[in-house]
C-alpha positions in Angstrom: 117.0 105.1 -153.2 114.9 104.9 -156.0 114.5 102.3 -158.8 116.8 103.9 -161.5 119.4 104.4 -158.8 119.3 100.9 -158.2 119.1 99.3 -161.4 122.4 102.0 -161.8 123.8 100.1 -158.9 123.1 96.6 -160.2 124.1 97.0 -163.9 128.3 96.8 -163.2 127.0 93.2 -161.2 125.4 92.0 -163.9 127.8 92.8 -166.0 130.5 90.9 -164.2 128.3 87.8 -164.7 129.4 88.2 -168.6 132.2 89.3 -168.8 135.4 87.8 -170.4 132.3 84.9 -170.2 130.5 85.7 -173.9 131.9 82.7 -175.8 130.2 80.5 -173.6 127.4 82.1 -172.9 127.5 82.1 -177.0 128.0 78.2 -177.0 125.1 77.8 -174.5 122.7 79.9 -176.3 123.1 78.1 -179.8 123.3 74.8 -177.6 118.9 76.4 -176.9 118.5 77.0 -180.3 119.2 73.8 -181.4 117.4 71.9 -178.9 114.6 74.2 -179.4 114.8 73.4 -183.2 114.8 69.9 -182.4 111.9 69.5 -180.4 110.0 71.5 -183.1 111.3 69.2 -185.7 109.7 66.6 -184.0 106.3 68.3 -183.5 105.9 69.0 -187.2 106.9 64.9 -187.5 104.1 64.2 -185.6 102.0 66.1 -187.8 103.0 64.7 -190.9 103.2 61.1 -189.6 99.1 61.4 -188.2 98.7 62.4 -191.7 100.6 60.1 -193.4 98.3 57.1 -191.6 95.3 58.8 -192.8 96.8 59.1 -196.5 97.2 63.3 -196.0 100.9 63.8 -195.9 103.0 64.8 -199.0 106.1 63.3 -197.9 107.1 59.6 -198.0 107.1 57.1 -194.7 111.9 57.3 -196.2 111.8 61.4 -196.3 109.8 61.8 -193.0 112.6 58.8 -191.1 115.4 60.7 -192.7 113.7 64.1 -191.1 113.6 62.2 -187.7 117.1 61.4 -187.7 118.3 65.3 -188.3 115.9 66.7 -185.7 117.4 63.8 -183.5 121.1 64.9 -184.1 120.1 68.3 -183.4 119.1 67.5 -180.2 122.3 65.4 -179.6 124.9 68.2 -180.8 122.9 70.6 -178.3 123.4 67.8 -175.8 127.0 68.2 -176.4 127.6 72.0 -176.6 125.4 71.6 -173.2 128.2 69.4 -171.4 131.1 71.6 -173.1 130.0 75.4 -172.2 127.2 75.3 -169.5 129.0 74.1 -166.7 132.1 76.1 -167.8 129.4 79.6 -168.3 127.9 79.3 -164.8 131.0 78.3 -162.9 132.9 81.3 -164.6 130.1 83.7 -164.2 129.5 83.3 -160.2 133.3 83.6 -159.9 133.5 86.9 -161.7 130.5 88.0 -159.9 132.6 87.2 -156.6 135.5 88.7 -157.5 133.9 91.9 -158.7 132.5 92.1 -155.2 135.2 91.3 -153.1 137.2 94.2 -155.2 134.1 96.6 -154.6 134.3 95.9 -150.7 138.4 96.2 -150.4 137.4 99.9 -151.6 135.8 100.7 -148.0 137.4 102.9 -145.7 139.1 101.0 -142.6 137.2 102.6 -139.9 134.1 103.2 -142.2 133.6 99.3 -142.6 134.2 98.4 -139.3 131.5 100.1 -138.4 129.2 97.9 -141.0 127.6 94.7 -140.5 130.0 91.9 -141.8 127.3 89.5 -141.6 126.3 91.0 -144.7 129.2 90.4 -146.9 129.3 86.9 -145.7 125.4 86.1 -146.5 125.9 87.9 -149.9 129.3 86.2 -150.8 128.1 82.7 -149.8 124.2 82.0 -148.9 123.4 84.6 -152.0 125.6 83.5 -154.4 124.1 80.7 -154.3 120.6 81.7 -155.0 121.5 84.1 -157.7 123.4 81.4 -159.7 120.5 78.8 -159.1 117.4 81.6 -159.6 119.0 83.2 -162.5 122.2 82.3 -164.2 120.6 78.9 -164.2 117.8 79.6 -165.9 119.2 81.8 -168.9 119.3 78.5 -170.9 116.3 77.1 -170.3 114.9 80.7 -170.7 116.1 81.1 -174.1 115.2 77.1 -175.2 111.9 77.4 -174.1 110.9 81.3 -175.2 112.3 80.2 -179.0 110.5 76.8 -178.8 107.2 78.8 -177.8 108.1 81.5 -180.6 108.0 78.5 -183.1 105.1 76.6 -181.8 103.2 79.7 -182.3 104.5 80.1 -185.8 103.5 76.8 -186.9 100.3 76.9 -184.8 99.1 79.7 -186.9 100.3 78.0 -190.1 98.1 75.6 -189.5 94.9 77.4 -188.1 94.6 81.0 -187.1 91.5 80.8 -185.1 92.7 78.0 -183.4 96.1 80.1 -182.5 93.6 83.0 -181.4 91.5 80.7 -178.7 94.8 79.5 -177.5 96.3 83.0 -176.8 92.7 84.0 -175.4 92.8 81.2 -173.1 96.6 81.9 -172.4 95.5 85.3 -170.6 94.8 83.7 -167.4 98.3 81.8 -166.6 100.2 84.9 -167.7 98.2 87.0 -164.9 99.2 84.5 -162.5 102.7 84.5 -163.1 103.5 87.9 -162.6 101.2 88.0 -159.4 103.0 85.5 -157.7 106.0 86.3 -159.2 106.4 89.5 -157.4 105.1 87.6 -154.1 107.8 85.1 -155.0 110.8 88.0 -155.1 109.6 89.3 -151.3 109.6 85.6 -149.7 113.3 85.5 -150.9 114.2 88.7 -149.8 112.9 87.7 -146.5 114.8 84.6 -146.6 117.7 86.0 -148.0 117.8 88.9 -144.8 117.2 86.3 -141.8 119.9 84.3 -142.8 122.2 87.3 -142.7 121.0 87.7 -139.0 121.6 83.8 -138.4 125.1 84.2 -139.9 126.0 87.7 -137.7 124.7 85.6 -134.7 126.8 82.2 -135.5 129.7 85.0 -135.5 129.2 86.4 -132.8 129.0 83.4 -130.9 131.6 81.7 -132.1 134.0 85.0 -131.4 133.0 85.5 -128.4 133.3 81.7 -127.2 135.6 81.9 -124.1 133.1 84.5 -122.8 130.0 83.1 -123.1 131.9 79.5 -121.5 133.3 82.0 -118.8 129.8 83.4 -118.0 128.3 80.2 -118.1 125.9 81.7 -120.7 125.2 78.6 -123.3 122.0 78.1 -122.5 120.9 81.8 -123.3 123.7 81.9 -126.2 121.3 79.0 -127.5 117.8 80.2 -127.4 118.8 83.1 -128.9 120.2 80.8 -131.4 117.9 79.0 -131.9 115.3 82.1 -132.3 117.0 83.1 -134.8 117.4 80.0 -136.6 113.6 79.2 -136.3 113.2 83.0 -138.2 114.9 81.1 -141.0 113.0 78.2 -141.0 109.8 80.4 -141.3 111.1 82.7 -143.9 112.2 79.1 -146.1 108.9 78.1 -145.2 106.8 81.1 -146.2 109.0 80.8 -149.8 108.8 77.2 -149.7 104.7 78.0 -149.6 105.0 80.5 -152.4 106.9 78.7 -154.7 104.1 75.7 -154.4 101.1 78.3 -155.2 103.2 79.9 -158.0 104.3 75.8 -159.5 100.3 74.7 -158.7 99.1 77.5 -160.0 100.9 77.9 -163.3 100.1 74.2 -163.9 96.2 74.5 -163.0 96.2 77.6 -165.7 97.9 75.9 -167.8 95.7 72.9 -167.7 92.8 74.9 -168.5 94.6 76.4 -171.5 95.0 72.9 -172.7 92.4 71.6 -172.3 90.4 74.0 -173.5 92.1 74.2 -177.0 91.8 70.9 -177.4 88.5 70.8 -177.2 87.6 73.4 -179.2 89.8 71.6 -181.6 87.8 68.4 -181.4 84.5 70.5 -181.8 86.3 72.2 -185.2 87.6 69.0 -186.3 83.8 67.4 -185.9 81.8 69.7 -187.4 84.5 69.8 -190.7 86.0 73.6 -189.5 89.0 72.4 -191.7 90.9 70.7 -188.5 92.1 67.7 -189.5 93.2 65.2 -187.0 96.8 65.3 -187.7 96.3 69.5 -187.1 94.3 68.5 -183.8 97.3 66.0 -182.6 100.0 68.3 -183.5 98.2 71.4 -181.4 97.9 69.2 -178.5 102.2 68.9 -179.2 102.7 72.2 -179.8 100.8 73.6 -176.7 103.2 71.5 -174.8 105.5 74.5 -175.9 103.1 77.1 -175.7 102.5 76.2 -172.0 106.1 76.0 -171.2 106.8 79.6 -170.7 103.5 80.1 -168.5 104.9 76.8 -166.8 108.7 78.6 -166.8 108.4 82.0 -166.6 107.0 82.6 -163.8 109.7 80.9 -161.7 112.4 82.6 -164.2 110.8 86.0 -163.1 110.8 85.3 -159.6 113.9 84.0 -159.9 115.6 86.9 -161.9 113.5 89.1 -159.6 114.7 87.7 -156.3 118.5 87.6 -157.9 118.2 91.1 -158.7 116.6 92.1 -154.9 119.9 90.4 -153.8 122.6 92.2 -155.9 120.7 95.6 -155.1 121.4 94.6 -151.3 124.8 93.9 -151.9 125.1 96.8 -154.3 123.6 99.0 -151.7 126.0 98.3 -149.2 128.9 98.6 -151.4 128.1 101.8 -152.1 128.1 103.1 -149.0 131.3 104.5 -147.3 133.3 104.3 -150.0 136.4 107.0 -149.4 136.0 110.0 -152.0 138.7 109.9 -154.4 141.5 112.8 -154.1 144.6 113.9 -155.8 148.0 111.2 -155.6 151.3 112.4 -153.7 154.6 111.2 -153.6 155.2 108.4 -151.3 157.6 110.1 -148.9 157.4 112.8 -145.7 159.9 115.4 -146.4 159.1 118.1 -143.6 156.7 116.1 -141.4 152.7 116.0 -140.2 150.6 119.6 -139.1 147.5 119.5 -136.9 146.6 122.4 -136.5 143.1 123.5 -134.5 141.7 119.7 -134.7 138.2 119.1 -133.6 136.0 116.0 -134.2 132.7 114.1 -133.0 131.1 110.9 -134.1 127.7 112.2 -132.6 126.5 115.5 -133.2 127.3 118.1 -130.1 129.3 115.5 -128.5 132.7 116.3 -129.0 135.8 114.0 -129.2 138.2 116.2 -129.4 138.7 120.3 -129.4 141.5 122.4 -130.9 144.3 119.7 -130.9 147.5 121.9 -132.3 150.4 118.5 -133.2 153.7 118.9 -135.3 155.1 115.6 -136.0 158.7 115.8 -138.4 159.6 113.9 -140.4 161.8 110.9 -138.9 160.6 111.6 -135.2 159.2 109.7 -132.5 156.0 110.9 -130.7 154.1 109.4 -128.1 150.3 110.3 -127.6 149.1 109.8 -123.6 146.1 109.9 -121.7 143.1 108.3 -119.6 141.0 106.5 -121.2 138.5 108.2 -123.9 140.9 110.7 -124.2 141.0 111.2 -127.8 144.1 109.1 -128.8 143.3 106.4 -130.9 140.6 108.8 -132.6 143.6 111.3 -133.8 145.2 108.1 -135.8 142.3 107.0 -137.2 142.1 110.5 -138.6 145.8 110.6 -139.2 144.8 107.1 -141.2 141.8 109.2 -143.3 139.1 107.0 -141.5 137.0 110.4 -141.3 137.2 113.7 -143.2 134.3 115.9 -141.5 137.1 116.8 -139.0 137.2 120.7 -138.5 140.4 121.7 -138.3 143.3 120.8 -141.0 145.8 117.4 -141.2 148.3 118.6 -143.4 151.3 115.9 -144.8 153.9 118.0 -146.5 151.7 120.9 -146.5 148.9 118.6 -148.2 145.8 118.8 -146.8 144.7 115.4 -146.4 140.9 115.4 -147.2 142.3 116.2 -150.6 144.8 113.0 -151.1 143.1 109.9 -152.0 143.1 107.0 -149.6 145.0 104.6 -151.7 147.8 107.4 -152.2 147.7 107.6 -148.3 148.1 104.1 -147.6 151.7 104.0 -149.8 152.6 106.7 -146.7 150.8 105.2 -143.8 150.7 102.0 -142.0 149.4 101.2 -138.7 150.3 98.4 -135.9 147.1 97.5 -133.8 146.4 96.0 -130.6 144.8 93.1 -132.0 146.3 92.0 -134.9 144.8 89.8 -137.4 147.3 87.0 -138.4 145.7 84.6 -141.7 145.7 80.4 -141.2 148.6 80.3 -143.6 152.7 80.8 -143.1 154.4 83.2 -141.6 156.2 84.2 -144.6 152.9 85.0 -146.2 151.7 86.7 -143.1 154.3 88.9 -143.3 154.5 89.7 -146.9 150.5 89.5 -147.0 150.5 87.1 -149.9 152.6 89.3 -152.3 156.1 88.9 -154.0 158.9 90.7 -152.4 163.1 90.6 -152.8 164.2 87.7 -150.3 166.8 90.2 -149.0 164.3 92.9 -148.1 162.2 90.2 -146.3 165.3 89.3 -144.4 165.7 92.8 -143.4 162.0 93.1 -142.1 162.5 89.9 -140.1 165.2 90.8 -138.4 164.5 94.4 -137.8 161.5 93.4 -136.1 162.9 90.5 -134.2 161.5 87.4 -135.9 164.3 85.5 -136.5 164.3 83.6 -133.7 160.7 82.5 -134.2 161.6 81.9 -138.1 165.7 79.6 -136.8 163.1 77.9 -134.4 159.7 77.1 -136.5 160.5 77.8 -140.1 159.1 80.8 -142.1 156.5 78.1 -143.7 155.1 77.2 -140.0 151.3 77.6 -140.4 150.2 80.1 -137.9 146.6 78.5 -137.0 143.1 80.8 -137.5 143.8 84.6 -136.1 147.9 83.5 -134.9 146.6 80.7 -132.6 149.9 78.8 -133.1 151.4 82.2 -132.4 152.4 84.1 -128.7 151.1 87.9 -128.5 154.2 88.9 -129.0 154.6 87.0 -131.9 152.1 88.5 -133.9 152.7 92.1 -132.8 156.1 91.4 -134.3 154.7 90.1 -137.6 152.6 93.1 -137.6 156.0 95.4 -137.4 157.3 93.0 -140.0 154.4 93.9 -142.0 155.0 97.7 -141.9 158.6 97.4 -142.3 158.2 95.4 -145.8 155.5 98.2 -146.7 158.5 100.7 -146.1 155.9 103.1 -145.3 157.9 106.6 -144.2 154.5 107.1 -141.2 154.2 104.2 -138.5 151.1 104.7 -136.5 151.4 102.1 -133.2 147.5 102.0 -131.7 147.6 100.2 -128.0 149.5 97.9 -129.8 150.9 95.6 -126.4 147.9 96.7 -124.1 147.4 93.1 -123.8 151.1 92.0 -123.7 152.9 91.2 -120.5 155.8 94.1 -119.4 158.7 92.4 -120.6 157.1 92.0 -124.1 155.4 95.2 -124.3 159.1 96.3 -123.5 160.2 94.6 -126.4 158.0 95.3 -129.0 158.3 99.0 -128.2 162.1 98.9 -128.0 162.0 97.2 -131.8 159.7 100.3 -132.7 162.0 102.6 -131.7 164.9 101.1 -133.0 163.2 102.2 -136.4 165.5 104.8 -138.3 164.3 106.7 -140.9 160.5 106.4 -139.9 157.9 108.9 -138.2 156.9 107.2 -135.8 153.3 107.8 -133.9 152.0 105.6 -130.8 149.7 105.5 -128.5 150.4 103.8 -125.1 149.3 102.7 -121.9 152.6 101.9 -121.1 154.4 105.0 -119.4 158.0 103.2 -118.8 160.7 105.7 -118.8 163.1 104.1 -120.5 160.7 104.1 -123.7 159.1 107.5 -123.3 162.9 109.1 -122.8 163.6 107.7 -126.4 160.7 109.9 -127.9 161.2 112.7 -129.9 158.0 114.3 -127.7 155.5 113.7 -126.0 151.8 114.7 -126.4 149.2 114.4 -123.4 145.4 114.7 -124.0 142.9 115.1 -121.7 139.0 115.2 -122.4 139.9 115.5 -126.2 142.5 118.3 -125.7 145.9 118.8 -125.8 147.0 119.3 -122.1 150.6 119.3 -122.3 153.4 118.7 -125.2 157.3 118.4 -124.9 160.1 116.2 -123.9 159.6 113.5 -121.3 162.1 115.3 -118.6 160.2 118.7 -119.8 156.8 117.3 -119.1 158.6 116.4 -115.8 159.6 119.4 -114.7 156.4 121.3 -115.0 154.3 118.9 -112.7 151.4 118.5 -114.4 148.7 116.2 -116.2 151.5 114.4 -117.5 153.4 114.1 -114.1 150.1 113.0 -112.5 149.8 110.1 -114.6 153.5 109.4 -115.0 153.4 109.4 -110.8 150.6 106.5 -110.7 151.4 104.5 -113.6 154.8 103.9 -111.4 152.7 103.6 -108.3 150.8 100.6 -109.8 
């Protein structure tokens, strides 16, 4: 990606850092611009007062005190526009910058970002966010304070002697140089930074998600040296900034002393040999460079700040941008005639085919079962059912629709899906079921008793706190929430993935049973299970084998011809 397509990428970023945020970031500028005027008020005091000592100055000892007390109040009101507005301007900045993020990533595909690095998201949204608020939000103020403070020193430093201004700015070649040299150097240490603690976070995730296996294995000790591998990279990539910054704050202040001191100096040898320097000019040049040297001093850090900040939003921007669904036309959130595969075939490696001329009809309101070994193809044809991929050959038609032509969020208002492992928030179990949105009391009533929840709600109360992923919860539990879920959605498709592989029989009975008990919904699972009583209740049956459709029909016609299906139906019951 090249640099335009980038800086394309990053403008809606930094735009969400200002907006609905311009007052304030109004209200912190003018706060600048008066402290700036201040401080320049008092430079041109200290001009006048060395003059007014050696009986130079125009202005009386009473004009010059008044003066004082106006450049003093200027500093003062900026003081107070500062506590008002710049705490308020950051805060509200990183939040929009957040939210504007977090809205970009809930516009991935389901199976698309499950196949990304989360650790990503985590790092940019946290470790990031932090950096860009510090390295350039931050700094706007003091930016904009110290570029109109420099703007004025020059003004006035040329007011008083030209030639003087011209060594300055001859001298002032040298600390400029060296800011943007280590400025860029200062943007690839945080980079580096920036990406090891993304690997540190996806390793802490890991490790913490997979606890119970690595205690089962008795793998701690190698859990932690490749911990702490990873942490060292992070301690070396802080380091190697850490050593950066120092060159770029040494070395902005060694140039910087050189500019200095040269000008005064040269200021002295003016004054000496009567150049027209007078030694209020002299004083207030040694004040004024103090403003002149501020940007060399602050810019530098500023640009490898704003540099680094904007090397992290491209990352995030990056990412966001990839595997985003393509948008398509809306439909009508409703299945009239029902769901057409016709001639299906799909890979997620090239010449390694999932499945192969898979021929389904699913109507409207029926009940279908998809079984078959493992690797089969099942759980593939509902993520493509679910619009996870679209460079299927074949067609999926809904209503005669073809779906790589409906847009995703359309879809979703048709389709919801119940998965073997459910996710189940640290909050209630009202809000896990309604997903943290408003919905009539009576049609949440419905949901929870449809599903078969009530008893968990008469026993714990819908406002008992679930614990992280349902830990206060039974499997069943939260397969039921999950059906709860869907039922609220009152989407008219229910896809059910392996969704009580890992529940006991008498609850995988259950949950099933509930599923079927559905009216009114078309209903697609896949199942490990193969208990009669369930697969008798479905409308038909599919069985795939090696990505193909092997056989199709009713359970006691599947039966009958002695098949695939037979086969497996014969040793489910064996085991």
């Amino acid at each position: 990606m090249n640099k335009k397509e980038l800086k394309e990428l990053r403008r809606p970023f930094i735009k969400a850092l200002f907006r609905k945020n311009k007052f304030n970031l109004t209200m912190t500028v003018i706060s600048a611009l008066l402290s700036a005027l201040g401080t320049l008020v008092i430079s041109w005091l200290i001009k006048q007062i060395s003059d007014l000592i050696s009986g130079d100055c125009i202005y009386s000892f009473g004009t010059l005190l008044i003066i004082a007390g106006g450049g003093l109040a200027l500093i003062v009101f900026a003081w107070l526009l500062d506590r008002a507005f710049l705490s308020e301007f950051r805060a509200k900045a990183m939040e929009q910058y957040r939210e504007y993020a977090f809205e970009r990533l809930m516009d991935k595909g389901i199976q698309a970002f499950s196949g990304e690095n989360s650790s990503l998201y985590i790092s940019a949204l946290s470790n990031d966010v932090n950096s860009i608020e510090q390295d350039f939000v931050g700094k706007i103020q003091t930016t904009i304070e110290v570029a109109v403070a420099f703007i004025g020193a020059l003004a006035l430093m040329i007011w008083y002697s030209p030639l003087l201004t011209l060594i300055a700015i001859g001298f002032s070649l040298l600390p400029i140089i060296v800011s943007v040299v280590l400025g860029n150097r200062a943007a690839v240490a945080e980079k580096n930074v920036s990406d090891k603690k993304e690997k540190y976070t996806g390793m802490l995730k890991d490790a913490l998600t997979g606890f119970a296996v690595i205690k089962s294995f008795k793998a701690e000790r190698s859990i932690a040296r490749v911990h702490d591998e990873s942490n060292g990279e992070v301690g070396e990539a802080s380091k190697k900034r850490t050593r950066v910054n120092v060159n770029v704050m040494y070395s902005s202040n060694i140039a910087g002393g050189l500019l200095q001191f040269g000008v005064f100096f040269v200021a002295a040898a003016l004054a000496l040999s009567g150049g027209g320097i007078t030694a209020g000019t002299a004083i207030v040049f040694v004040q004024l460079l103090n403003y002149v040297l501020a940007p060399i001093q602050v810019f530098p850090a500023s640009y490898a700040g704003a540099r680094s900040s904007f090397g992290l939003i491209d990352k995030l921007a990056g990412a966001l941008n990839k595997n985003v669904p393509d948008e398509g036309e809306d439909i009508a959130p409703r299945l009239d005639e029902g769901i057409t595969v016709k001639d299906l075939g799909f890979s997620y490696e090239e010449n390694k085919p999932v499945l192969t001329d898979v021929d389904m009809e699913l109507k409207a309101g029926g009940c279908y079962a998809l079984v078959g070994g493992s690797g089969s193809g099942k759980s593939t044809i509902l993520n493509l059912l679910m619009s996870s991929y679209k460079d299927y050959s074949g067609e999926i038609l809904y209503d005669g629709r073809e779906l790589r032509n409906v847009s995703t969020d359309s879809l979703y208002d048709i389709v919801s899906i119940i998965q073997q492992n459910v996710f189940v928030f640290n909050s209630t179990i009202r809000d896990n079921i309604t997903m943290f949105s408003d919905f009539p009391e009576e049609e949440i009533d419905r949901a929870v008793r449809l599903s078969g929840l009530a008893a968990l709600i008469d026993e714990k109360g819908a406002d008992y706190l679930c614990g992280e992923n349902g830990s206060g919860l039974s499997g069943g539990e939260r397969q039921r929430i999950s059906i709860a879920r869907a039922l609220l959605r009152k989407t008219p498709v229910l896809l059910v993935d392996e969704a009580t592989a890992s529940l006991d029989a008498k609850t995988s009975f259950d949950v099933l049973d509930a599923i079927l008990d559905l009216d009114g919904f078309t209903r697609v699972i896949v199942t490990h299970d193969l208990d009669e009583n369930i697969l008798r209740r479905c409308t038909g049956l599919f069985a795939l084998k090696n990505g193909t459709l092997s056989e199709q029909g009713t359970f006691d016609e599947l039966m009958e011809k002695k098949g695939y299906f037979y086969s497996l139906f014969t040793v489910s019951s064996k085991e």
